[in-house]
C-alpha positions as CSV (number, residue, x, y, z in Angstrom):
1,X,27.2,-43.4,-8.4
2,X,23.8,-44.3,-7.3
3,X,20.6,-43.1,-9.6
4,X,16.7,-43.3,-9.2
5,X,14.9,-46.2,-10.4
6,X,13.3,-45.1,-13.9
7,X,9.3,-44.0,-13.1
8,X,7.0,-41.1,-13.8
9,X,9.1,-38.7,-11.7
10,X,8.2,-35.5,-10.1
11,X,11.4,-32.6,-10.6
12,X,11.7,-29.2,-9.7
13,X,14.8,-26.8,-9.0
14,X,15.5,-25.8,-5.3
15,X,18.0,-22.4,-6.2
16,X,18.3,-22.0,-2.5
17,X,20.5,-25.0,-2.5
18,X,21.8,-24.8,-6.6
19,X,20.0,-28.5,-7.1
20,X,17.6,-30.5,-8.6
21,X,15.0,-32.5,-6.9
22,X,13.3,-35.7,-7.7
23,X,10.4,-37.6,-5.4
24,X,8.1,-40.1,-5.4
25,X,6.4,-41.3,-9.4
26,X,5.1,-44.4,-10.7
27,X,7.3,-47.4,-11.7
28,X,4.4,-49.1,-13.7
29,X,2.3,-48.2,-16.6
30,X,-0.5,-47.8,-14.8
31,X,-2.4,-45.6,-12.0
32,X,-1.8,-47.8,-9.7
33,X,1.2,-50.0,-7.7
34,X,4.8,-49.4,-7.4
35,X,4.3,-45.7,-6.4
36,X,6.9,-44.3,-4.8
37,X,7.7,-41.9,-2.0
38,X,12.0,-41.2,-2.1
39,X,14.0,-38.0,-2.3
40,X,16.7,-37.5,-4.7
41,X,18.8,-34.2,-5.0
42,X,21.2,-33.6,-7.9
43,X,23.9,-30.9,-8.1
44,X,25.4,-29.7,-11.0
45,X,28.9,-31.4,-10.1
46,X,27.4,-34.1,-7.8
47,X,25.2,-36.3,-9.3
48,X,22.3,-38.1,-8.5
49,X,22.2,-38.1,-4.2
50,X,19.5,-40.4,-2.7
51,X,18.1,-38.0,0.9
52,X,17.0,-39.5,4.3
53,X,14.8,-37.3,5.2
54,X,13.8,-37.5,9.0
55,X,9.9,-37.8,7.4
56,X,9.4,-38.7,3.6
57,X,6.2,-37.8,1.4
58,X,3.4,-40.4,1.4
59,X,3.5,-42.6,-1.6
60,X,1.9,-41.0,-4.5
61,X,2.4,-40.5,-8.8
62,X,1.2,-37.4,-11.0
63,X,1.1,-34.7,-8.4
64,X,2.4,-31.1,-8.8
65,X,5.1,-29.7,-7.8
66,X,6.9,-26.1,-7.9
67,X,9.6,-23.8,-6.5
68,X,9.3,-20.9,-4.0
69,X,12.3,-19.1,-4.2
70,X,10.7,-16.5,-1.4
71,X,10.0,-19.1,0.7
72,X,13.1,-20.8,-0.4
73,X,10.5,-24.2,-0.1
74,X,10.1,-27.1,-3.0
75,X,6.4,-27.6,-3.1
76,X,4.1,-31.0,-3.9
77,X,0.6,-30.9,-4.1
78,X,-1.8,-33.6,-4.4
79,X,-1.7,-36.4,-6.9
80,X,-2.7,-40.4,-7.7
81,X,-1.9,-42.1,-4.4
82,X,-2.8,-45.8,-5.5
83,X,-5.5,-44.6,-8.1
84,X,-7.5,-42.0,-5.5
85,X,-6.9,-38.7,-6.4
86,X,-5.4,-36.8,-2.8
87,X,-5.3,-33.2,-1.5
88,X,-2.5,-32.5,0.6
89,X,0.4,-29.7,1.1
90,X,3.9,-30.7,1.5
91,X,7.0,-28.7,1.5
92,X,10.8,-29.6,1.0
93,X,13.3,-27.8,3.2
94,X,16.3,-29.0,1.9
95,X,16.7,-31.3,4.2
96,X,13.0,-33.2,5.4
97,X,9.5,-33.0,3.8
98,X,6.8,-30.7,6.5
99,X,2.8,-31.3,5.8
100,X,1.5,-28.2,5.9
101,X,-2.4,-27.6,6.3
102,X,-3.3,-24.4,4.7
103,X,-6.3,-22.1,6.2
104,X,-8.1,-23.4,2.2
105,X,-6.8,-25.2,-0.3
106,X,-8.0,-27.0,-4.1
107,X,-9.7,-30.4,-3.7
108,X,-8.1,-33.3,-4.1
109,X,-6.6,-33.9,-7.8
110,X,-3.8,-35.2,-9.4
111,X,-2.0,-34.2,-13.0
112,X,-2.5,-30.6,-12.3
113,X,0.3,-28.4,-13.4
114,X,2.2,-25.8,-10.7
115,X,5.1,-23.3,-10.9
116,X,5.7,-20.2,-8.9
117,X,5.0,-16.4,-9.8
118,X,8.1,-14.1,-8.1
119,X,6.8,-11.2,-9.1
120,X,3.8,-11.5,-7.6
121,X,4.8,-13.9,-4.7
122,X,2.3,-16.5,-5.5
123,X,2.5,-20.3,-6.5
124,X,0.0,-21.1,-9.0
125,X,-1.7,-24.4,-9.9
126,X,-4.3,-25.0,-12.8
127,X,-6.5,-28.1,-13.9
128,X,-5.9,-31.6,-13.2
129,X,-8.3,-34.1,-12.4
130,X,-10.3,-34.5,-9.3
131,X,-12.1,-37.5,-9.5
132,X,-14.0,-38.2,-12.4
133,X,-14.1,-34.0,-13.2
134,X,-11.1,-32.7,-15.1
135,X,-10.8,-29.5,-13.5
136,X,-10.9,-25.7,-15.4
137,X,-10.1,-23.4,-12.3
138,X,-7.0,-21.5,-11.3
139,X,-5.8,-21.5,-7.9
140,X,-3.1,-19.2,-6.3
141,X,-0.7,-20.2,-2.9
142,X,0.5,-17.2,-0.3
143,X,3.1,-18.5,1.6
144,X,3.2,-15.9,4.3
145,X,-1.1,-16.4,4.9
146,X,-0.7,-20.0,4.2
147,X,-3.8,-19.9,2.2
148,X,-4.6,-21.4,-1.7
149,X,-7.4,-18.4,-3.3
150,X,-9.7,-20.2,-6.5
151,X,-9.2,-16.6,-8.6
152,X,-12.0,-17.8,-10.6
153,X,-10.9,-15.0,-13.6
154,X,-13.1,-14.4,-16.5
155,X,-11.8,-16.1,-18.8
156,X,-9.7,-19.2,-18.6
157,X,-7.9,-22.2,-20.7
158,X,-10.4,-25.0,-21.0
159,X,-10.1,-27.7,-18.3
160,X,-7.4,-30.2,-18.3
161,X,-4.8,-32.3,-17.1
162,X,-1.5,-33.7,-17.7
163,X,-0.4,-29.7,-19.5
164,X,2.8,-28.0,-18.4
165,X,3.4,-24.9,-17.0
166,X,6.6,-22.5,-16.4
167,X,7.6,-19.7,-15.7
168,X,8.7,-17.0,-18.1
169,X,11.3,-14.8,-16.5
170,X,11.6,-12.6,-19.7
171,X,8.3,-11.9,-20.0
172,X,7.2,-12.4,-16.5
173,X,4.9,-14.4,-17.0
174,X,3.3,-17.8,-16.4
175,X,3.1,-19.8,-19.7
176,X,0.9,-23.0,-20.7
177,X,0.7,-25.2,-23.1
178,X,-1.3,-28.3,-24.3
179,X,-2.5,-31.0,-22.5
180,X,-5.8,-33.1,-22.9
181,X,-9.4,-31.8,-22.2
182,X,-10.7,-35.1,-23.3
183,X,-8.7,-34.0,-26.4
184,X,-5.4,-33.5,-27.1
185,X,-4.5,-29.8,-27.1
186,X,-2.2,-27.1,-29.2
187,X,-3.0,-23.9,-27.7
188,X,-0.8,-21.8,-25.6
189,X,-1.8,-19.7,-22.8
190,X,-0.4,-16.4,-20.6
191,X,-1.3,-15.7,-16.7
192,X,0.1,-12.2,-15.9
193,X,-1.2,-13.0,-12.5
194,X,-5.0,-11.4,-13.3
195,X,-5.8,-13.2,-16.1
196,X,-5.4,-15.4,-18.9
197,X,-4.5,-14.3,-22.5
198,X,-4.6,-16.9,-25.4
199,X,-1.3,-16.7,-27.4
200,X,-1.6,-19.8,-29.7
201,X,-0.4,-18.2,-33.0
202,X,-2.3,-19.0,-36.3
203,X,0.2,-21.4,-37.6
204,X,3.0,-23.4,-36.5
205,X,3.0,-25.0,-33.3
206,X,3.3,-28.6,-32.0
207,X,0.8,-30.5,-32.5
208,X,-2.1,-31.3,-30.0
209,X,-0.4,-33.6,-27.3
210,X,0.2,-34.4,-23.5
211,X,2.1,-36.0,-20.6
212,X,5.4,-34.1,-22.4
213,X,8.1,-32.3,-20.6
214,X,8.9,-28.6,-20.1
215,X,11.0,-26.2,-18.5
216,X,12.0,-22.4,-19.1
217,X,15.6,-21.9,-20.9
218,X,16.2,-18.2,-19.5
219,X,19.6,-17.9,-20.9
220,X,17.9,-18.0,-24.1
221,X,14.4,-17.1,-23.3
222,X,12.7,-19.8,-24.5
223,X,10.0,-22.5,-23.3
224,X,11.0,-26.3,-23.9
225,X,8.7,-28.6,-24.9
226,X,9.5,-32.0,-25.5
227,X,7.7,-35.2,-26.3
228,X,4.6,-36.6,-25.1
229,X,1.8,-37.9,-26.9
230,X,-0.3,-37.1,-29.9
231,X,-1.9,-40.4,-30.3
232,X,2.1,-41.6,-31.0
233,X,4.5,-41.5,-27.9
234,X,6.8,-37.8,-29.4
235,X,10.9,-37.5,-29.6
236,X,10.3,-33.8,-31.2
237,X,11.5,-30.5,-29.1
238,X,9.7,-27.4,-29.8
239,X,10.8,-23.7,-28.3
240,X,8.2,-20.7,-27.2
241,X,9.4,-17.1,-27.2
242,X,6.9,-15.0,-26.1
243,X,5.2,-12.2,-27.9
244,X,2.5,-10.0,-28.1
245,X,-0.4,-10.5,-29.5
246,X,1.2,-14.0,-29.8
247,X,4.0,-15.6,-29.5
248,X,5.7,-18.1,-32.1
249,X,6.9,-21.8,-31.4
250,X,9.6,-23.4,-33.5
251,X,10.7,-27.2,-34.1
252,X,14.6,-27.6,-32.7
253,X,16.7,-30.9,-33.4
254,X,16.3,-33.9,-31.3
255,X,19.1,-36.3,-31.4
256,X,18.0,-40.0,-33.1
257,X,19.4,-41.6,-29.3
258,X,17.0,-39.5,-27.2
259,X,13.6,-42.1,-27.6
260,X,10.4,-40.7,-27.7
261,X,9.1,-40.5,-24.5
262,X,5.9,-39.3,-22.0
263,X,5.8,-38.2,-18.3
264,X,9.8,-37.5,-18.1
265,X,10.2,-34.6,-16.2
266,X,12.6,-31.9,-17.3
267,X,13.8,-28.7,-14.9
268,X,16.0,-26.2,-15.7
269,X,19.2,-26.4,-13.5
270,X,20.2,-22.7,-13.2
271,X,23.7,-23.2,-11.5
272,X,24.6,-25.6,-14.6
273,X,22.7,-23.3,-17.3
274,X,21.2,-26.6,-18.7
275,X,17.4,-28.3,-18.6
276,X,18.0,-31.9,-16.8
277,X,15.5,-34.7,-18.2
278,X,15.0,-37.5,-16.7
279,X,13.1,-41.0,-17.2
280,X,9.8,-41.3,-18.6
281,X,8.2,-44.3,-21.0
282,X,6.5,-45.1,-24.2
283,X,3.8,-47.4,-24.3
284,X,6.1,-50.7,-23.1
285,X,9.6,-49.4,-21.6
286,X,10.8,-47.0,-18.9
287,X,14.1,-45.1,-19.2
288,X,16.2,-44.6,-16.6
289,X,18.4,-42.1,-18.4
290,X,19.3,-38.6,-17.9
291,X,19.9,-35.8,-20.7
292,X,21.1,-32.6,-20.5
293,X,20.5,-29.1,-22.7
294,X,22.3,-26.1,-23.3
295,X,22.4,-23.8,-26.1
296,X,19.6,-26.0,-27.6
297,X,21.4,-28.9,-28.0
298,X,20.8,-31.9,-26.3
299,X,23.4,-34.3,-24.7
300,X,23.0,-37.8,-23.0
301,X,24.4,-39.2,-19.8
302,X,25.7,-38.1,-16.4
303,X,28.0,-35.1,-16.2
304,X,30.4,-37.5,-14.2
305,X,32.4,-40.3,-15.8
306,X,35.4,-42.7,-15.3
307,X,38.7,-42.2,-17.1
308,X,41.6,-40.0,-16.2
309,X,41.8,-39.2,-13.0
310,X,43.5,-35.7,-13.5
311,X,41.0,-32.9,-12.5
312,X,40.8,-29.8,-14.8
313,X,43.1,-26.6,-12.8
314,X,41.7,-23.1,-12.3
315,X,45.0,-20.6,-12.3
316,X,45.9,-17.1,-12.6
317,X,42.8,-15.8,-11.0
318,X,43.7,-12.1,-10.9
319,X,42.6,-10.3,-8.8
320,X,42.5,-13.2,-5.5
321,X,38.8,-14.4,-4.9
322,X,37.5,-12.7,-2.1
323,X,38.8,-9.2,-3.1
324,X,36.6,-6.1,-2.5
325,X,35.8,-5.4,-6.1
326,X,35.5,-1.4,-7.8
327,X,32.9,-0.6,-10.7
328,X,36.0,-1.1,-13.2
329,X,37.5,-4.0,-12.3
330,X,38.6,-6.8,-14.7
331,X,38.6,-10.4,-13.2
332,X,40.9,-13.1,-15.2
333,X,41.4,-16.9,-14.4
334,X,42.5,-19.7,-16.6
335,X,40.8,-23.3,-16.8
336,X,43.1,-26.2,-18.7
337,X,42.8,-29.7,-18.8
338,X,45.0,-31.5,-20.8
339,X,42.0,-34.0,-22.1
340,X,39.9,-31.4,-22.9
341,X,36.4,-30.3,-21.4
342,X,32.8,-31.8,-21.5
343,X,31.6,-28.3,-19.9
344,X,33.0,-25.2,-18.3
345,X,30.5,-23.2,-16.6
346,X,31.8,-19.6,-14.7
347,X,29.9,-18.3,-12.2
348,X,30.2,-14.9,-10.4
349,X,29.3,-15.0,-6.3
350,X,28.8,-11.7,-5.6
351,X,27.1,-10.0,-2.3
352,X,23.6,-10.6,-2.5
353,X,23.5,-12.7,-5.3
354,X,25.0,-15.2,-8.0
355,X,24.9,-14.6,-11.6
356,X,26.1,-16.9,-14.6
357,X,29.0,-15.3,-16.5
358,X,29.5,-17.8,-19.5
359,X,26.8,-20.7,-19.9
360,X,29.2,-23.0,-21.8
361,X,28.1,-22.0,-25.3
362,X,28.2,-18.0,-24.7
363,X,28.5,-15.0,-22.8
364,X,25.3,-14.1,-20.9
365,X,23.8,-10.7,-21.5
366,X,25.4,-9.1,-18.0
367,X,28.7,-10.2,-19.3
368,X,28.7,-9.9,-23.1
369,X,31.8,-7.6,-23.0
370,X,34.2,-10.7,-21.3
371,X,36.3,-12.5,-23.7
372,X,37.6,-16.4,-23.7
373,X,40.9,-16.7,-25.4
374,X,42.2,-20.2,-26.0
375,X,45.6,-21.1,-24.3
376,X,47.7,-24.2,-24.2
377,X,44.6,-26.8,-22.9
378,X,42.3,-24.5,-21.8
379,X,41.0,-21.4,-21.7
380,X,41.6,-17.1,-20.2
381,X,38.2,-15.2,-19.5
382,X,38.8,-11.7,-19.1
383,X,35.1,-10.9,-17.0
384,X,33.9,-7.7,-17.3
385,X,30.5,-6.9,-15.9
386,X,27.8,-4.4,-18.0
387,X,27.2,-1.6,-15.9
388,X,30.0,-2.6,-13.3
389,X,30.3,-4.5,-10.4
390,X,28.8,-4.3,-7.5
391,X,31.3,-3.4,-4.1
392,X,31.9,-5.9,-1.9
393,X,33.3,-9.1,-1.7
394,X,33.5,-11.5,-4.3
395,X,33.9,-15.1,-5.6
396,X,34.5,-16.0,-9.2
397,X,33.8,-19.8,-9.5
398,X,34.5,-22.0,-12.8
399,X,33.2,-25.4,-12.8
400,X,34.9,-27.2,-15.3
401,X,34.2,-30.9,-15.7
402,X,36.4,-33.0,-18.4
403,X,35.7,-35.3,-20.9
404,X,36.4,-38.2,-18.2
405,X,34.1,-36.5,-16.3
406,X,36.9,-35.4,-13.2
407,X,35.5,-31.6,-11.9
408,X,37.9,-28.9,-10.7
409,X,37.9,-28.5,-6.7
């Protein structure tokens, strides 16, 4: 299996196409040299895939990038192209990268951070570092007018770069946290797509850091934070839930093998249920690795392995996949592998949409009235769905991956 080079990578989740993807970063610690311009997709099953895209992104490091599941588009935006900050407007397809040149955008910047607002249809970017200014203004992207709007609301988060930003799908909400100023910040920060509401709570948080890693856990309803640096390079993980008037943040286990680390990226990987991490450096090494969490536990290493070559078998899937489904229906299917099972995800393809029965750990809310009942290696899920299925066709689809790292077909 082939895998990125280790760097300052740029990630973000394309759920048009259930995968991951990776481009362009900084093999040096520095600004400048080595920079990068490649595409790399990972699938939950498949691994790391290097792309050939027909035209690839200009070299650059520490731009921003972000999701539009409307437009169905991974987005880039600026960044440090051989220490000079730069301005422009790409878009992923799936398939190429396509410069787009948008009726206004933000000046040129780099470490900005970017995710996209569903609800409200917009991709928003704040901060980051445009020239020698660190910039304090918030700037919104509409797909359809191909135009970025400065909002310029009242009141804002202080200027900075090299924060994160994700978005909260229970709440609705953009979240923000940390970052540096000139200082190393704490403070936590909600854009309900008008304004910005401080929610740093009075006590207990991580302390003031950047370059660390985040994604939204929305299985859980949590933000991730980990590591960075708070004058030492960080191996801590810290979780958000969001509240009002304030939310709370509380430390979670970080295994002793995942090093403390700055600028890896981390995306949540919504077919797999799971964050994916990857790379990142301390002061004097790069790691090449990849870690995985679910259920707020962290786990090292590629999904795929070498060992047995038996795959894990799906059976008894009652009724056939593909049947026109009433209100009541129960679904059933068995998943054994006589070695046992790194992960079993179940996922339910209905008409218009796909939803995540069982996560690996648990029973998501739609489906909290399924059972799993151990059987001779394996396991039954009986799936019921909360309020009923929808009619139509169907397709119930485990992914099951042993602990050799074989998948089901």
């Amino acid at each position: 299996m082939a895998y990125p080079g280790s760097r300052f990578p740029m990630m973000a989740y394309d759920a048009a196409r259930s995968e991951i993807v990776m481009c362009c970063g900084s093999q040096v610690l520095a600004a400048t040299g080595a920079q990068q311009n490649d595409t790399w997709t990972r699938g939950y099953l498949t691994g790391w895939t290097a792309k050939s895209p027909a035209r690839s992104l200009p070299i650059r490091a520490l731009g921003a990038i972000g999701y539009d599941s409307d437009a169905q588009k991974v987005v880039v935006f600026g960044g440090n192209q051989n220490g000079v900050p730069i301005g422009d407007h790409e878009a992923w397809n799936g398939s190429t990268w396509i410069a787009v040149t948008p009726v206004a955008s933000p000046t040129a910047r780099h470490s900005a951070a970017m995710v996209y607002d569903p609800v409200r249809g917009r991709m928003v970017l704040f901060g980051g570092r445009a020239g020698g200014i660190i910039a304090a203004q918030t700037w919104t992207y509409n797909d359809g007018t191909n135009t970025w709007t400065n909002v310029s609301p009242g009141t804002q988060p202080a200027g900075r770069e090299y924060h994160t930003m994700v978005w909260d799908s229970v709440r609705e909400r953009v979240v923000l946290f940390g970052g540096s100023t000139g200082t190393r910040q704490k403070d936590t920060w909600e854009w309900d797509g008008t304004a910005w509401v401080d929610r740093t709570p009075a006590a207990i948080w991580p302390s003031a850091r950047y370059l660390h890693s985040a994604c939204f856990d929305p299985v859980r309803g949590k933000m991730i934070v980990f590591g960075g640096n708070d004058g030492v390079t960080l191996s801590d993980t810290w979780e958000w839930t969001g509240g009002t008037p304030t939310g709370s943040w509380a430390s979670a286990t970080t295994p002793a093998a995942l090093t403390a680390r700055s600028l890896a990226s981390l995306a949540w990987d919504t077919a797999g249920a799971r964050g994916v991490m990857f790379s990142g450096s301390n002061a004097t090494t790069f790691f090449g690795d990849t870690w995985t969490l679910a259920g707020g536990v962290w786990t090292a290493g590629d999904p795929l392995g070498s060992g047995d070559a038996t795959a894990p078998s799906v059976s008894g899937v009652t009724p056939a996949g593909g049947a026109t489904l009433v209100p009541t229906s129960t679904v059933q299917l068995d998943v054994t592998d006589a070695g046992g099972f790194r992960r079993v995800l179940l996922v339910a393809e209905l008409p218009t949409s796909q939803e995540v029965i069982h996560n690996g750990a648990a029973f998501t809310a739609t489906y909290q009235e399924s059972t799993r009942t151990a059987i001779t290696n394996g396991w039954r899920y009986v799936v019921r769905r909360v309020g009923g299925w929808p009619r139509g066709s169907w397709t119930l689809r485990p992914y099951a991956i042993d602990t050799s790292g074989n998948e089901n077909a």
